[in-house]
VOMIDREN-587871 format. One line per 2 residues: their letters; for each residue x, y, z of N, C-alpha, C. Coordinates in nm, 3 decimals. Last residue first. Layout:
N
a	X/Y/Z/X/Y/Z/X/Y/Z ~ ...
END
This chain:
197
xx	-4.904/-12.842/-2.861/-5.008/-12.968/-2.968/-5.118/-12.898/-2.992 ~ -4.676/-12.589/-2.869/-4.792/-12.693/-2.861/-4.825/-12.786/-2.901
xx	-4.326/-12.613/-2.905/-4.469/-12.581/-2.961/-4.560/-12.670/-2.902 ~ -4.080/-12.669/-2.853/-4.128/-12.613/-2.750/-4.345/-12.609/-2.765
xx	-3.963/-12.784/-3.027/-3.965/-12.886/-2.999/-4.046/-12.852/-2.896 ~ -3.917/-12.588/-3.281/-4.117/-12.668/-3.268/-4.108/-12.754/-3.152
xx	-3.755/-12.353/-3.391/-3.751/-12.464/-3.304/-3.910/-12.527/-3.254 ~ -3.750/-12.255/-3.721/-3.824/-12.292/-3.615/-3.820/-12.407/-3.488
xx	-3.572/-12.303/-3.950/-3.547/-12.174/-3.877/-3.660/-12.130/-3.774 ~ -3.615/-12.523/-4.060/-3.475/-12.475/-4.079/-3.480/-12.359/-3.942
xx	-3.897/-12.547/-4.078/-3.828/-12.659/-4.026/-3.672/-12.602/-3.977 ~ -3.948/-12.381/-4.298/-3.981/-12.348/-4.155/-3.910/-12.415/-4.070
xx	-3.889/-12.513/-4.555/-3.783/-12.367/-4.466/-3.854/-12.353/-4.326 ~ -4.073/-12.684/-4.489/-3.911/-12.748/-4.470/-3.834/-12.605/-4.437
xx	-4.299/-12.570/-4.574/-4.260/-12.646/-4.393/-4.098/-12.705/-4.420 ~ -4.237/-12.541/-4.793/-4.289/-12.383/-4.700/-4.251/-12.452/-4.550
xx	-4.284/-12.721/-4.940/-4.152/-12.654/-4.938/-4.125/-12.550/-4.818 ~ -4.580/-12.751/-4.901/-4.446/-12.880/-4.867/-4.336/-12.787/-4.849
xx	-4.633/-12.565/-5.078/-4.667/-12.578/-4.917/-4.584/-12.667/-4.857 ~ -4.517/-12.589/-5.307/-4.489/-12.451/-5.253/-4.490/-12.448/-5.096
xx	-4.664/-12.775/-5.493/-4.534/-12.834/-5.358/-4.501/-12.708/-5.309 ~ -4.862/-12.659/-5.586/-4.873/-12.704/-5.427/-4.752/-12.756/-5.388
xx	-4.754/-12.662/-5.855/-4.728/-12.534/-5.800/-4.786/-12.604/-5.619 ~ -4.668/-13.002/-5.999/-4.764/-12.849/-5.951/-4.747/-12.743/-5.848
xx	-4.475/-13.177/-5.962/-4.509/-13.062/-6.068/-4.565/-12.976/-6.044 ~ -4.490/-13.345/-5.764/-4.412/-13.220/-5.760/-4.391/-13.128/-5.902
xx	-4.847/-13.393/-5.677/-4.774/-13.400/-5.727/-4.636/-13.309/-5.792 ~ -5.093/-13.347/-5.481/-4.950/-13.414/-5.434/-4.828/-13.408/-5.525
xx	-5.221/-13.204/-5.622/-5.193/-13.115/-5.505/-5.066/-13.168/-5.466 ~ -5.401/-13.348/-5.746/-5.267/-13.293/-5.839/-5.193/-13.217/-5.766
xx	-5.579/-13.497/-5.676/-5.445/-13.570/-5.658/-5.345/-13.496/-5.694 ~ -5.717/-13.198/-5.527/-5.719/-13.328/-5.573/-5.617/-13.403/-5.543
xx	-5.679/-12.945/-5.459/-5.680/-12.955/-5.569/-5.645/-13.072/-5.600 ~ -5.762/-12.957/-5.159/-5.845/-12.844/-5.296/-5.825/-12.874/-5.395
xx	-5.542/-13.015/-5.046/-5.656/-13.096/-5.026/-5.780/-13.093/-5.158 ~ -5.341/-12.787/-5.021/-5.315/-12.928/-5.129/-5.503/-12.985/-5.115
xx	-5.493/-12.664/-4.795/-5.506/-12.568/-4.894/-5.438/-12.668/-5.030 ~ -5.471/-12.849/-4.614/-5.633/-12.854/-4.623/-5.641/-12.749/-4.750
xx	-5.198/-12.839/-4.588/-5.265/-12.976/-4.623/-5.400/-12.935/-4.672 ~ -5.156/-12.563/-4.466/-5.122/-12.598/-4.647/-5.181/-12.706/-4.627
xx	-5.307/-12.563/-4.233/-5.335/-12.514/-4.323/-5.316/-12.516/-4.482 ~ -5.052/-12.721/-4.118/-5.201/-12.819/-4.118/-5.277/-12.742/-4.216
xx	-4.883/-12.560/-4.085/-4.849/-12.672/-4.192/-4.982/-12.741/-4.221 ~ -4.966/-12.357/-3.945/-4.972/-12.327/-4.075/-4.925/-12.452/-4.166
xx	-4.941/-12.495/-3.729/-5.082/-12.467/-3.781/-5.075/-12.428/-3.904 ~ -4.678/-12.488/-3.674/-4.735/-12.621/-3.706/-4.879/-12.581/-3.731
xx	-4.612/-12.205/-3.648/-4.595/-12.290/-3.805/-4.669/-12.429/-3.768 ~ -4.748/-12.219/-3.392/-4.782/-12.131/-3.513/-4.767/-12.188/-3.668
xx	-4.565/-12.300/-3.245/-4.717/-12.370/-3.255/-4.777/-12.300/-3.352 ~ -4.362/-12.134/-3.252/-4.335/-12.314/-3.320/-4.487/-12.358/-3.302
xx	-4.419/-11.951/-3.135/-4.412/-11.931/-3.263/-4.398/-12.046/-3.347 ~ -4.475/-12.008/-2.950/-4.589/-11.944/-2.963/-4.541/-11.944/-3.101
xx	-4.221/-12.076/-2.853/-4.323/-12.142/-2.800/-4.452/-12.150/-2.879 ~ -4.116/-11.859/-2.862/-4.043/-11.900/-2.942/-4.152/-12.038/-2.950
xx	-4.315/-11.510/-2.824/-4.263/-11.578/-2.774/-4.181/-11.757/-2.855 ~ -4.536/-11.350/-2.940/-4.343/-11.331/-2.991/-4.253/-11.411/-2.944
xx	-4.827/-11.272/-3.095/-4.747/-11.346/-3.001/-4.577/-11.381/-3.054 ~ -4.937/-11.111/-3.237/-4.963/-11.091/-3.118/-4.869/-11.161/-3.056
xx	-4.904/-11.161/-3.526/-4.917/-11.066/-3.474/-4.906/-11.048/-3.341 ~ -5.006/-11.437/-3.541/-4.845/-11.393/-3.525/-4.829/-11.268/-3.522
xx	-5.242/-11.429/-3.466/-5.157/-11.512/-3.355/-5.013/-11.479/-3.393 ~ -5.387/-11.318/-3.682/-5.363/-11.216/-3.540/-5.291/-11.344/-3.485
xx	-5.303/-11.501/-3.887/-5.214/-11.370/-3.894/-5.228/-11.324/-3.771 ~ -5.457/-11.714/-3.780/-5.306/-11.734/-3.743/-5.253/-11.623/-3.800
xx	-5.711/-11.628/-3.862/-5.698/-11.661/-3.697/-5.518/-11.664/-3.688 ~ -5.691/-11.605/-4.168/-5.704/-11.479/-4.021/-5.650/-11.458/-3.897
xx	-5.663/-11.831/-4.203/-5.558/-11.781/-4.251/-5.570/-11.609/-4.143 ~ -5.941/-11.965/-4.104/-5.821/-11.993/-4.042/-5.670/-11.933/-4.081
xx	-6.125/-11.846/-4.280/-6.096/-11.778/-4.151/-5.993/-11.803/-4.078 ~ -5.989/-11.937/-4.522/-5.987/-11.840/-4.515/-6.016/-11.746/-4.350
xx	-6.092/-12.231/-4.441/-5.975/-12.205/-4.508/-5.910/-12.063/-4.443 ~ -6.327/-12.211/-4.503/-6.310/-12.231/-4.356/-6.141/-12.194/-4.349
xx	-6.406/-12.135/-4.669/-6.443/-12.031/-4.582/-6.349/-12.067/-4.476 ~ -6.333/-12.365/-4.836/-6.259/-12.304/-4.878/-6.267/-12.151/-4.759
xx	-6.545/-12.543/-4.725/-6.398/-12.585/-4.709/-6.282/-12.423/-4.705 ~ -6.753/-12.434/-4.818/-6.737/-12.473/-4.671/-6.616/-12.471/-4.629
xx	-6.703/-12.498/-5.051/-6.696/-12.363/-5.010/-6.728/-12.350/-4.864 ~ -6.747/-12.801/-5.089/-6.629/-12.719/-5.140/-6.635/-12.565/-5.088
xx	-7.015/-12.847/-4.961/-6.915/-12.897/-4.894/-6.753/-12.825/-4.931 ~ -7.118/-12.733/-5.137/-7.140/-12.667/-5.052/-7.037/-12.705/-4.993
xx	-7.031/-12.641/-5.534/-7.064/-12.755/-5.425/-7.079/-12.715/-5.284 ~ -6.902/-12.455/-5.693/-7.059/-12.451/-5.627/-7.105/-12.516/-5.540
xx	-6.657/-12.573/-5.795/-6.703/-12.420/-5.659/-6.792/-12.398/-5.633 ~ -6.683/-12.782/-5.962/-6.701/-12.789/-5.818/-6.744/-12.684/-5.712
xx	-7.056/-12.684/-6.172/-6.877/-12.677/-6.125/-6.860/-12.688/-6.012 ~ -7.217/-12.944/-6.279/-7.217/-12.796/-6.255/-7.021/-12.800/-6.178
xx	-7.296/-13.210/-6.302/-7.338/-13.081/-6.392/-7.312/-12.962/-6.371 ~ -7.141/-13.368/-6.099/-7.305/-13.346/-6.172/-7.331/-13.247/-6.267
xx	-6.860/-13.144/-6.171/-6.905/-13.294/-6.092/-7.063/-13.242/-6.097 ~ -6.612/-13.040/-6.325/-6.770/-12.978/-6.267/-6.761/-13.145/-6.197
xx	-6.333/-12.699/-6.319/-6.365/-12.888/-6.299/-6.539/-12.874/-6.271 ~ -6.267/-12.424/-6.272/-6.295/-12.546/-6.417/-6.347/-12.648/-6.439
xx	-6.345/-12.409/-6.009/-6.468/-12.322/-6.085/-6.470/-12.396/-6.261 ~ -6.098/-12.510/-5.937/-6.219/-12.611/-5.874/-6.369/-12.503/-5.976
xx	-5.897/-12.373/-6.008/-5.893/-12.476/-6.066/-6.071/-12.583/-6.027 ~ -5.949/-12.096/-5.871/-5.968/-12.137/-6.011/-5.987/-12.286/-6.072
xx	-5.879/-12.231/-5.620/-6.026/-12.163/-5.646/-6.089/-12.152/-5.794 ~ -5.661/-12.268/-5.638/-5.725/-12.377/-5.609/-5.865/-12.333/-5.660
xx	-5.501/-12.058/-5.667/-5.539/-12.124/-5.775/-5.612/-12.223/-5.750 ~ -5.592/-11.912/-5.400/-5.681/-11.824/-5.550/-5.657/-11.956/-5.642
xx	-5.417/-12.079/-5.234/-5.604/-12.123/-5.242/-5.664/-12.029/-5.382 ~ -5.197/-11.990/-5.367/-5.229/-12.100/-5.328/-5.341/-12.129/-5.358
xx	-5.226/-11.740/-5.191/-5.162/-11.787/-5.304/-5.221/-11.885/-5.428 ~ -5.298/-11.831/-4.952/-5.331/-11.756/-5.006/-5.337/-11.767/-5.165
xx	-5.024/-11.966/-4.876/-5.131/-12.030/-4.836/-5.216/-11.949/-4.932 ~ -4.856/-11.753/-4.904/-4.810/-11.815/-4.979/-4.992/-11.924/-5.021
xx	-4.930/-11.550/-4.686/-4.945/-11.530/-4.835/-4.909/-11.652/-4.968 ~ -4.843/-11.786/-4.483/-4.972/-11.730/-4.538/-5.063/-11.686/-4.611
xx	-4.565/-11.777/-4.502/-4.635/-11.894/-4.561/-4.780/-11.876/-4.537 ~ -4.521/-11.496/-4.462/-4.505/-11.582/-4.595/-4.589/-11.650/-4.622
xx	-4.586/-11.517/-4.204/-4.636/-11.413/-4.308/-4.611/-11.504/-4.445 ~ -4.369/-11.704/-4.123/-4.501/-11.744/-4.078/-4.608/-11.616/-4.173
xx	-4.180/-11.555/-4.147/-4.176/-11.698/-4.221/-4.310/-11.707/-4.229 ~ -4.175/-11.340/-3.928/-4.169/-11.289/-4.055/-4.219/-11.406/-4.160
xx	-4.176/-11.550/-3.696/-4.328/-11.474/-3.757/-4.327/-11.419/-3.879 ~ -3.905/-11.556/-3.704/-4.038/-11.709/-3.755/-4.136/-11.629/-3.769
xx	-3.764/-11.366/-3.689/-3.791/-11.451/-3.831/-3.895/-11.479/-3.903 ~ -3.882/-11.395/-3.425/-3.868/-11.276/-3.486/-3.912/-11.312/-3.642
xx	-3.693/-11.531/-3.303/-3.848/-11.543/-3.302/-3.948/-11.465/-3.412 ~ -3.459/-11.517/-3.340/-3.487/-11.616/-3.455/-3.687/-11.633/-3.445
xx	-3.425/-11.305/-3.174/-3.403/-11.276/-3.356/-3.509/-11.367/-3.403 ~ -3.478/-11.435/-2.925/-3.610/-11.335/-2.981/-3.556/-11.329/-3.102
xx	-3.347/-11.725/-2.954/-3.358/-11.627/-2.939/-3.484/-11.555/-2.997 ~ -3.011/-11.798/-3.112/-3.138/-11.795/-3.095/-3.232/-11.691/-3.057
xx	-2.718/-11.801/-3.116/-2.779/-11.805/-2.955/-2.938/-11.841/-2.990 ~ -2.495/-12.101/-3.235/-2.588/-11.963/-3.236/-2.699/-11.994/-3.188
xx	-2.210/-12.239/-3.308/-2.323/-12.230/-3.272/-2.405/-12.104/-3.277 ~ -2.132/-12.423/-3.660/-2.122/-12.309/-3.518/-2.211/-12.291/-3.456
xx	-2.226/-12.347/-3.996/-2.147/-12.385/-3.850/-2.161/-12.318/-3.752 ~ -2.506/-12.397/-4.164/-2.447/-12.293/-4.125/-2.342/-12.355/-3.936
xx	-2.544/-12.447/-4.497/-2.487/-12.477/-4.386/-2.441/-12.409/-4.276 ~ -2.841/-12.392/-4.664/-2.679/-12.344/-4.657/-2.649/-12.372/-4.527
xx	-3.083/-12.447/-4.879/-3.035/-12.521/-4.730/-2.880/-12.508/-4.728 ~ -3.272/-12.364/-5.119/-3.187/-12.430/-5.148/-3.146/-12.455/-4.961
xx	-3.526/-12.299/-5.391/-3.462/-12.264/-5.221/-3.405/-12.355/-5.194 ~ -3.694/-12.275/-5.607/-3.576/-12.165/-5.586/-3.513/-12.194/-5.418
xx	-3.872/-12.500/-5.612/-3.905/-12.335/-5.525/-3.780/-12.222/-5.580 ~ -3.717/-12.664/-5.713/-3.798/-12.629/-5.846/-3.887/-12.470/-5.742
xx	-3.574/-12.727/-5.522/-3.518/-12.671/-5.617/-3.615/-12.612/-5.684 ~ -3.747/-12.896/-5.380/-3.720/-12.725/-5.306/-3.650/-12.663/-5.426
xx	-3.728/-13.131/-5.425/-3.875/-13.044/-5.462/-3.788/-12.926/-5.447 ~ -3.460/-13.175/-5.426/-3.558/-13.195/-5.542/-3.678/-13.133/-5.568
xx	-3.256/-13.028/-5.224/-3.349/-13.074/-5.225/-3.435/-13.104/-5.359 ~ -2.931/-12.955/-5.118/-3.020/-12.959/-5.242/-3.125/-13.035/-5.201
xx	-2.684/-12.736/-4.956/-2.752/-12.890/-4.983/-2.831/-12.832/-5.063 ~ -2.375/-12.567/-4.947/-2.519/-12.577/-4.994/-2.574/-12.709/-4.996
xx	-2.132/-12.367/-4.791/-2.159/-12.494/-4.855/-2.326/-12.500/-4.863 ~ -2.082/-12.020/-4.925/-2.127/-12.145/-4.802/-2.146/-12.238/-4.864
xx	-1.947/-11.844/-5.076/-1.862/-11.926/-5.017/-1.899/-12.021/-4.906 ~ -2.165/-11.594/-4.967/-2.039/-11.635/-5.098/-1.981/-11.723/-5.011
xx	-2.514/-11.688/-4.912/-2.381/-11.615/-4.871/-2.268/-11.632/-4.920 ~ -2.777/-11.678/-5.108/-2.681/-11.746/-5.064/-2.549/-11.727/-5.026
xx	-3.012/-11.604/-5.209/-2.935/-11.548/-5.111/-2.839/-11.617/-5.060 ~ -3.135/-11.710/-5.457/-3.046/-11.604/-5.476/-2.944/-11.544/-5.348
xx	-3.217/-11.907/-5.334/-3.093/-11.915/-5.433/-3.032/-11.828/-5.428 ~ -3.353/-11.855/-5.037/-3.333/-11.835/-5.181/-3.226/-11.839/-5.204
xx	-3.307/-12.065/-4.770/-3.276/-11.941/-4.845/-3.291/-11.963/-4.983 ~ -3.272/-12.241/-4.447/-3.360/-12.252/-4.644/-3.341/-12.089/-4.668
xx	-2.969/-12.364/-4.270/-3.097/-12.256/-4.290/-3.150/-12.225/-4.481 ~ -2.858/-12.609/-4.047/-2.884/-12.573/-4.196/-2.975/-12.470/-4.212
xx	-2.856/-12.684/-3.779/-2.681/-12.670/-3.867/-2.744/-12.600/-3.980 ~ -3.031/-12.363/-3.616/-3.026/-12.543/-3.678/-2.896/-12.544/-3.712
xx	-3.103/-12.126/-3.622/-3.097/-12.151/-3.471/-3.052/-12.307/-3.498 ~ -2.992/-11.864/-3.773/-3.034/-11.969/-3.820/-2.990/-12.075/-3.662
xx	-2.729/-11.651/-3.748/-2.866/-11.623/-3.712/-2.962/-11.757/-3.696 ~ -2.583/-11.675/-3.879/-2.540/-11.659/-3.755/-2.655/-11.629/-3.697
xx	-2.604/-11.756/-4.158/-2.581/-11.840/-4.123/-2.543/-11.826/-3.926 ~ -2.782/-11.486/-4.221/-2.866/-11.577/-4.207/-2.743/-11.684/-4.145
xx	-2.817/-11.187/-4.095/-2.699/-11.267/-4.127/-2.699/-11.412/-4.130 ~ -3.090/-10.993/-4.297/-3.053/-11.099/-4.189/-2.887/-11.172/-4.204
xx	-3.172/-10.854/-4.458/-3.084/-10.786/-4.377/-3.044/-10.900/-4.255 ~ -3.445/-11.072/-4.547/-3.333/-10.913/-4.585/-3.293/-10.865/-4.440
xx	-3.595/-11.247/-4.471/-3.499/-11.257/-4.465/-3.389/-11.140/-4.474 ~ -3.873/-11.190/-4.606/-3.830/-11.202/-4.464/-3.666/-11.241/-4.403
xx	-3.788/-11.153/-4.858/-3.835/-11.029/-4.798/-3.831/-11.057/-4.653 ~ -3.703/-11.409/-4.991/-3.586/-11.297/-4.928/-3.644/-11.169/-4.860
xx	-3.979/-11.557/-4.908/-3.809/-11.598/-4.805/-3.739/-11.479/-4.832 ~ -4.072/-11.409/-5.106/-4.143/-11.399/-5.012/-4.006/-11.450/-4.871
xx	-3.930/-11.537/-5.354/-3.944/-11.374/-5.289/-4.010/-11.351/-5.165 ~ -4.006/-11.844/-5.261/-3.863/-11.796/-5.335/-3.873/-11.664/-5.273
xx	-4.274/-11.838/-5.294/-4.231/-11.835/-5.199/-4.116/-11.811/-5.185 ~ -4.479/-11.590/-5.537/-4.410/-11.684/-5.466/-4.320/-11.737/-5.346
xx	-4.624/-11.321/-5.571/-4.429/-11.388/-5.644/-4.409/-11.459/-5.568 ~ -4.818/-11.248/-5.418/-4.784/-11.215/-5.536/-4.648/-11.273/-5.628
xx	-4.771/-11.360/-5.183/-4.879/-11.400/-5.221/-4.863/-11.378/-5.367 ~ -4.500/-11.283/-5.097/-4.538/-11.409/-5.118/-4.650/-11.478/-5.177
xx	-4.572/-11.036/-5.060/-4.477/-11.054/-5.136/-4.494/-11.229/-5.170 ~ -4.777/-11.014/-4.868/-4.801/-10.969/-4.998/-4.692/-11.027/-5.103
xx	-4.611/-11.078/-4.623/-4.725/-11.214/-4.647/-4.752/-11.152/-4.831 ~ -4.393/-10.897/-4.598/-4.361/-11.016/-4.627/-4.514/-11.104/-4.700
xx	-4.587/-10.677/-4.602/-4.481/-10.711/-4.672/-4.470/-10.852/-4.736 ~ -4.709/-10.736/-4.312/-4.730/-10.722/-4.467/-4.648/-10.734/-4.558
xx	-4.424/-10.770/-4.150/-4.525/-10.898/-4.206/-4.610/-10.854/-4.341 ~ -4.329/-10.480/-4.203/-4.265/-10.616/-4.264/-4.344/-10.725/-4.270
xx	-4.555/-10.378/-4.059/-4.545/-10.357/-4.194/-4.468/-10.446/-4.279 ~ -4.732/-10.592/-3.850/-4.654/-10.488/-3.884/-4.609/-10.482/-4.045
x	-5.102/-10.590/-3.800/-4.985/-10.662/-3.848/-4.878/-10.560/-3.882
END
C-alpha cells in the first residue's frame, strides 16, 4: 500500500473520518477536481467563498458538500482520490469494528458475553479478512471501474461493521453514522455508474 493510503487509512482509524477526508484530500483543488456538481470535505476544508450544503447526519461528521461549478475532466486524479477515500473508509471501517468489539465484550446473552458467541466472531473474522481483501484491491487497481466497485464493497462492509452493534448502529447518535457518512463522501467523488455488481 502506498504511503498516502497508509496514511490516509491510519489517520482515519485514529481521528475519525472528518481527518481522515483532509489527509486524502490535501493538496487537492477540490472544487476542480470533484468529478459531480457537489464534493464532501471537512469543514475545515472548505474553499473561501464556496457555496455549502448541509446534511444532518454529516454535520455531526464534520463534513459538509461544497458546490462545485463547471465542468471537470475526471479522470485518473479523481481515480486517484477514490482509492485515497477508499483508505479512509477502511480505517474508518476499522475504527469502527474496535468499538463494536468493545461494545459486544460489555453486552452478555446466556451468561456470558456476546464476543464469545461463535456466530459473533465469525462475523467479526470475516469482517477483518474482507478489510484485507479490499486494501490489496485498492492497492492494485487504478482504473475508475475498479474503483467504483471498490467503494460499493466498502459500503457493504460498513453495513456488516453497523450490523455489530445492534439497533444502536442505526441510530444518528452513535458514532456508526461514520459509515453512512463515509458512502455519501464517496458518492461525491466516485463515479459507480461504471462499477461492477
Amino acid at each position: 500500500m502506498s504511503t498516502a493510503m497508509q496514511e490516509c487509512e491510519r489517520t482515519a482509524r485514529d481521528e475519525g473520518l472528518a481527518a481522515g477526508l483532509d489527509a486524502a484530500l490535501s493538496g487537492i483543488e477540490v472544487t476542480g477536481t470533484a468529478p459531480g456538481r457537489y464534493a464532501a470535505v471537512s469543514i475545515r476544508q472548505v474553499p473561501a467563498g464556496s457555496s455549502v450544503r448541509t446534511h444532518s447526519i454529516a454535520d455531526r461528521e464534520d463534513v459538509v458538500f461544497v458546490e462545485c461549478p463547471g465542468e471537470r475532466p475526471g479522470g485518473p486524479r479523481v481515480a486517484e482520490v477514490g482509492r485515497l477515500l477508499a483508505a479512509v473508509r477502511l480505517g474508518l471501517a476499522r475504527r469502527l469494528l474496535d468499538q463494536a468489539v468493545e461494545h459486544l465484550t460489555e453486552r452478555t446473552g446466556g451468561g456470558e458475553p456476546l464476543i464469545r458467541k461463535q456466530m459473533v466472531t465469525g462475523n467479526i473474522a470475516d469482517i477483518i479478512g474482507e478489510v484485507e481483501l479490499l486494501r490489496a484491491y485498492a492497492q492494485s487497481r487504478t482504473d475508475p471501474a475498479a474503483v467504483g466497485d471498490l467503494h460499493n464493497r466498502i459500503d457493504d462492509l460498513g453495513r456488516q461493521v453497523a450490523k455489530l452493534f445492534g439497533a444502536i448502529g442505526y441510530i444518528a447518535d452513535h458514532p456508526a453514522r461514520a459509515l453512512y457518512v463515509s458512502s455519501l463522501v464517496a458518492n461525491t467523488w466516485i463515479g459507480r455508474q461504471g462499477a461492477e455488481e
